[in-house]
C-alpha positions in Angstrom: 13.8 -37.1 84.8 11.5 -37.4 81.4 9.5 -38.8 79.7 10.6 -41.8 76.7 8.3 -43.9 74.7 10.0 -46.8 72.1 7.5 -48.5 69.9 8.7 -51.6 68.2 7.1 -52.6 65.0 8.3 -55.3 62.2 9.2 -52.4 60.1 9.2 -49.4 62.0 10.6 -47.8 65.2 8.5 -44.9 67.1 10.5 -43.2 69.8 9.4 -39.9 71.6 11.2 -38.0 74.4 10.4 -34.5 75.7 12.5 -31.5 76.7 12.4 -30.9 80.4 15.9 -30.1 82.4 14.7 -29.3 86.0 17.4 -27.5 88.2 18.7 -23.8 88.0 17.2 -23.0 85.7 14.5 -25.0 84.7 14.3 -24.9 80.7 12.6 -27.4 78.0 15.3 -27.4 75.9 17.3 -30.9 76.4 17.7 -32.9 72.9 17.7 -36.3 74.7 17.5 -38.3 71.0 21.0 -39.2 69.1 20.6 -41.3 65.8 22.8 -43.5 65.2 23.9 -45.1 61.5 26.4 -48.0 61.1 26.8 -50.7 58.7 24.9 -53.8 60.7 22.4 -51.1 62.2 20.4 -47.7 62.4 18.7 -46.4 64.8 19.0 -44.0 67.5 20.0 -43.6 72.0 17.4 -41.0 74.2 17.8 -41.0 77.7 16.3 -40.3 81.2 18.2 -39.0 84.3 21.5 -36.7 84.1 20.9 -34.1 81.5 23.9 -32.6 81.3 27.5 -32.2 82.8 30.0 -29.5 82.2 28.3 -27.3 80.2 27.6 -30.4 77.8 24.0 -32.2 77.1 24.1 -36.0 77.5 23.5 -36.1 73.8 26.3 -34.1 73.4 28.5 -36.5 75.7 27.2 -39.6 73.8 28.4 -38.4 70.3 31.6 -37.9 71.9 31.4 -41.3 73.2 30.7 -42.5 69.5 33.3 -40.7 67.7 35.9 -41.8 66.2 34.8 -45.2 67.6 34.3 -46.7 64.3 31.9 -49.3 63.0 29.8 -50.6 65.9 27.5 -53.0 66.5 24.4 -52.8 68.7 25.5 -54.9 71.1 28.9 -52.2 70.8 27.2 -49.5 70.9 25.5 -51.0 74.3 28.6 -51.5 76.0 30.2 -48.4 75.2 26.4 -46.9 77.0 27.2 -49.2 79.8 30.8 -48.1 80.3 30.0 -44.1 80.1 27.1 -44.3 81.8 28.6 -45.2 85.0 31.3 -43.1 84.9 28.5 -40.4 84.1 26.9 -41.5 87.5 29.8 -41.6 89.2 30.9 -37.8 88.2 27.8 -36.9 89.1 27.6 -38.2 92.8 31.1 -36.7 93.0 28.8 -33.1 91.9 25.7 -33.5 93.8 26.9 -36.1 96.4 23.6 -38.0 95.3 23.5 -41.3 93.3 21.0 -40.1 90.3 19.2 -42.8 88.4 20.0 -43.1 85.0 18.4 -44.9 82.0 20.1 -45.3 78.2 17.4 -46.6 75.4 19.2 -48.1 72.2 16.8 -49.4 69.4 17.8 -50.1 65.7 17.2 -52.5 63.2 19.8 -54.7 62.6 19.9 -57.3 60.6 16.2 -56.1 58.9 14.9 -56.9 62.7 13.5 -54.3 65.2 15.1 -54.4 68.6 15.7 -52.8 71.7 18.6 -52.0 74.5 17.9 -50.7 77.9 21.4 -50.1 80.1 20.1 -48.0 82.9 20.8 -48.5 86.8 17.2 -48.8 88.3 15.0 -50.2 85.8 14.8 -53.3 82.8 13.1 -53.6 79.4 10.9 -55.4 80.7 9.4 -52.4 82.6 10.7 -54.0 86.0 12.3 -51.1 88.6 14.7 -52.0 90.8 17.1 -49.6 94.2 19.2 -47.3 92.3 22.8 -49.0 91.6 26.3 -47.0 90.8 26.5 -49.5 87.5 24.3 -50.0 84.9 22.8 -52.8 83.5 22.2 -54.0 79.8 19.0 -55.9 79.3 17.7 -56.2 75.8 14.1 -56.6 74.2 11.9 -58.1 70.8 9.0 -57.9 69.7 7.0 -60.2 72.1 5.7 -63.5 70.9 2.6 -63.7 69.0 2.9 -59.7 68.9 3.2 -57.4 65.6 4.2 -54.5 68.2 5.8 -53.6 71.2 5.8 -50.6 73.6 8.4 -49.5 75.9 8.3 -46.9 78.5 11.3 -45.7 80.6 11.7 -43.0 82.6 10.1 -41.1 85.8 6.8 -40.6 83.2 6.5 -43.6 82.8 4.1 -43.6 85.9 1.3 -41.9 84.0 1.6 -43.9 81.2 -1.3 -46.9 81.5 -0.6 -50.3 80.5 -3.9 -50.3 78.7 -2.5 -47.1 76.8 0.8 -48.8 76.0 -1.2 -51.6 74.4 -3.8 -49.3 72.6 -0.6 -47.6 71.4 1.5 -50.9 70.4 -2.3 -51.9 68.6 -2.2 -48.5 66.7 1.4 -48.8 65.4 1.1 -52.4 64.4 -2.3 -51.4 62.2 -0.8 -48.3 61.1 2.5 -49.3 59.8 1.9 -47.0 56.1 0.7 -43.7 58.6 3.6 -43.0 60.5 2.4 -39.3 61.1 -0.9 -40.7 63.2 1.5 -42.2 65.4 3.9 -39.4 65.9 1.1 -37.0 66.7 -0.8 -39.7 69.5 2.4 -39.6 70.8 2.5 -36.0 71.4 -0.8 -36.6 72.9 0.4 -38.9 75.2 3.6 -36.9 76.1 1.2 -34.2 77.0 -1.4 -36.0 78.8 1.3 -37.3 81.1 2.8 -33.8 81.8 -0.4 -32.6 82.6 -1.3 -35.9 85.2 2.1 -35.3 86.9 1.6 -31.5 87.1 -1.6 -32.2 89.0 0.1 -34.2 91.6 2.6 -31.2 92.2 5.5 -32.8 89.9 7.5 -31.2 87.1 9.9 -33.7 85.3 8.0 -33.9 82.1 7.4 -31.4 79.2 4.3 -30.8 77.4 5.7 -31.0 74.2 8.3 -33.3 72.8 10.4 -34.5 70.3 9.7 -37.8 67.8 11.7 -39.7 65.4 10.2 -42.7 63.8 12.4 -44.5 61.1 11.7 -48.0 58.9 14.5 -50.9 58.6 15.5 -49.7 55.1 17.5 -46.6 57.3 15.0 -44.0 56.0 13.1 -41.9 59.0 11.3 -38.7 60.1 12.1 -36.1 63.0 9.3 -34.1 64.0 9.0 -31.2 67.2 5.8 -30.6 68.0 5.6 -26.5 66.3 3.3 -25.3 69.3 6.4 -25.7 71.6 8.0 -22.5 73.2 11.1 -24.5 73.9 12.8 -27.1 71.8 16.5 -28.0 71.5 18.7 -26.3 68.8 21.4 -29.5 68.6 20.6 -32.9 67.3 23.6 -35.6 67.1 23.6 -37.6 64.6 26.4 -40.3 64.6 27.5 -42.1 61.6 30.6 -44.4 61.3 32.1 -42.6 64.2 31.7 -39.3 62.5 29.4 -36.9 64.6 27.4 -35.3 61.5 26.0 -32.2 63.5 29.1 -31.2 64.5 30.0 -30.9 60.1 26.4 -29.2 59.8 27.4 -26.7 62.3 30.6 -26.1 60.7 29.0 -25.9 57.1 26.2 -23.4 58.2 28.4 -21.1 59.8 31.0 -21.1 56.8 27.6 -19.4 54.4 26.9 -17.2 57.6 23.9 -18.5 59.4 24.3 -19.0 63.3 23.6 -22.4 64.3 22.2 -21.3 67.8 19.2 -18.7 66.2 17.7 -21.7 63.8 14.8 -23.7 65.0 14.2 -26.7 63.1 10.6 -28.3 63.5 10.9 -31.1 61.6 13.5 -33.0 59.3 14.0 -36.2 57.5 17.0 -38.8 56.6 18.0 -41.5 54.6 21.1 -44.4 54.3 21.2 -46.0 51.2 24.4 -48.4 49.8 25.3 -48.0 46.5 27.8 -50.5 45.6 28.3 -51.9 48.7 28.9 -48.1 50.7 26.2 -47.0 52.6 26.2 -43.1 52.1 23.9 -40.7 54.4 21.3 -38.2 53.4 20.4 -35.8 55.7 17.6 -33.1 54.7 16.5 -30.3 57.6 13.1 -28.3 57.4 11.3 -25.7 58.7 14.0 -23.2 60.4 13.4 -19.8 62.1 14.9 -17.2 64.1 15.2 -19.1 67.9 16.8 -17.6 71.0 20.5 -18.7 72.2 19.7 -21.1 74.9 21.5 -21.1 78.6 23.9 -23.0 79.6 25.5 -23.7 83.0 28.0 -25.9 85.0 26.1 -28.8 85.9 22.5 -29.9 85.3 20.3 -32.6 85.8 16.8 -34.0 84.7 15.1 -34.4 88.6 15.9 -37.9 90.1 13.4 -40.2 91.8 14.1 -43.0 94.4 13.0 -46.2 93.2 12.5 -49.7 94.9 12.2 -53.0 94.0 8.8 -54.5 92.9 
């Protein structure tokens, strides 16, 4: 089901999700992060639970969602989450006759301030679990009081995640607000260190390595992939006013000749600026080499997990 991590600071946002699809077959190549820019917000949705339908990622489904949608909101953006997400679970029962949990996680700044969506069908933002539901719920998040960060785990990792090593990680970010890279790699660390406590106890929902994004209020950011990783994703949607930017990528590197599906990018960075009251987008890619074409099938989806009420 995988593995996210959000970290909430007053001036940036950490958030880290891994690769794993578990079903037939079993790869590490899900892209469960979308960024997101508007004109009130940036920021970005991951996900835990279905990882694909009809030959289509979830990422893939949520650009979709998003285009063409306009200028949203957060609180938009949320509902739209809440809307598709059901009828996500809902297509997927009809599939697998099971009722799969599934968890959205929208963060941004809006407004200059650092916040935090969760619209899933079994669990809160305040880490609370609850029996798996066929709607989702939207339940939203600060920075706590008296805080200067704030760490939120969702998904079926989240398990092997301590609370003491969500608060040494929420200390870390807050003191090392200028040293975004020591973050992103403890967070690899702790992406990996969960994969391997899981593994032990005969489970395989969690990939070793993962993906990070970690961007400041003023819209600029960083995506990294941890290099060591055999498997990584070769899509990542980016949505901006409605317009679902991969998608023109795509089309612009196959006009000069390179195939989209052989590149492997490792680690990229983007920023929003508005000049004269437009807010253009930047978008810079690094790091790409020759990658094989991933699979692809009918219907897939990141392992469920039964949960009960606390």
């Amino acid at each position: 089901m995988t593995l996210n991590i959000t970290v909430l600071t007053a001036d940036l946002i950490y958030q880290s999700a891994d690769f794993r699809i578990t079903g037939k077959p079993t790869h590490n190549r899900s892209p469960n992060i979308v960024t997101l820019t508007y004109s009130s917000f940036t920021g970005f949705v991951t996900y835990a639970g279905i990882g694909s339908l009809w030959y289509k990622a979830t990422s893939q489904l949520i650009a979709k969602w998003l285009t063409g949608a306009g200028d949203l909101s957060m609180a938009d953006v949320a509902s739209v989450l809440q809307s598709k997400g059901a009828e996500l679970v809902a297509e997927a029962r009809r599939s697998t006759g099971r009722l799969e949990c599934m968890t959205f996680v929208l963060a941004g700044f809006e407004g200059g301030k650092p916040g935090v969506y969760v619209i899933s069908n079994f669990e809160t933002a305040s880490g609370e679990r609850y029996a798996t539901e066929r709607s989702l719920k939207i339940t939203y998040r600060r920075i706590g009081q008296n805080r200067k960060a704030t760490t939120i785990v969702t998904g079926s990792g989240a398990d092997y995640v301590s609370t003491a090593g969500r608060r040494a990680l929420a200390y870390a970010a807050a003191r090392s607000s200028y040293d975004s890279g020591r973050i992103r790699q403890r967070l690899e660390r702790i992406h990996l260190a969960a994969e391997e406590g899981e593994r032990k106890k005969g489970k395989s929902t969690i990939s070793p390595h993962c993906m990070v994004v970690s961007f400041r209020s003023d819209g600029s950011g960083v995506l990294r992939l941890d290099p060591a990783a055999p498997e990584i994703p070769q899509e990542f949607p980016h949505v901006a006013f409605g317009q679902n930017l991969a998608e023109l990528l795509s089309g612009a590197m196959r006009s000069l000749g390179i195939d989209p599906a052989k590149a492997r990018i490792v680690q990229g960075a983007y920023a929003s600026v508005i000049p004269g009251g437009n807010r253009k987008l930047r978008s810079h890619l690094a790091g790409s080499r020759s990658h094989r074409r991933s699979l692809s099938r009918d219907f897939s989806l990141e392992s469920s997990r039964q949960t009960t009420p606390h």
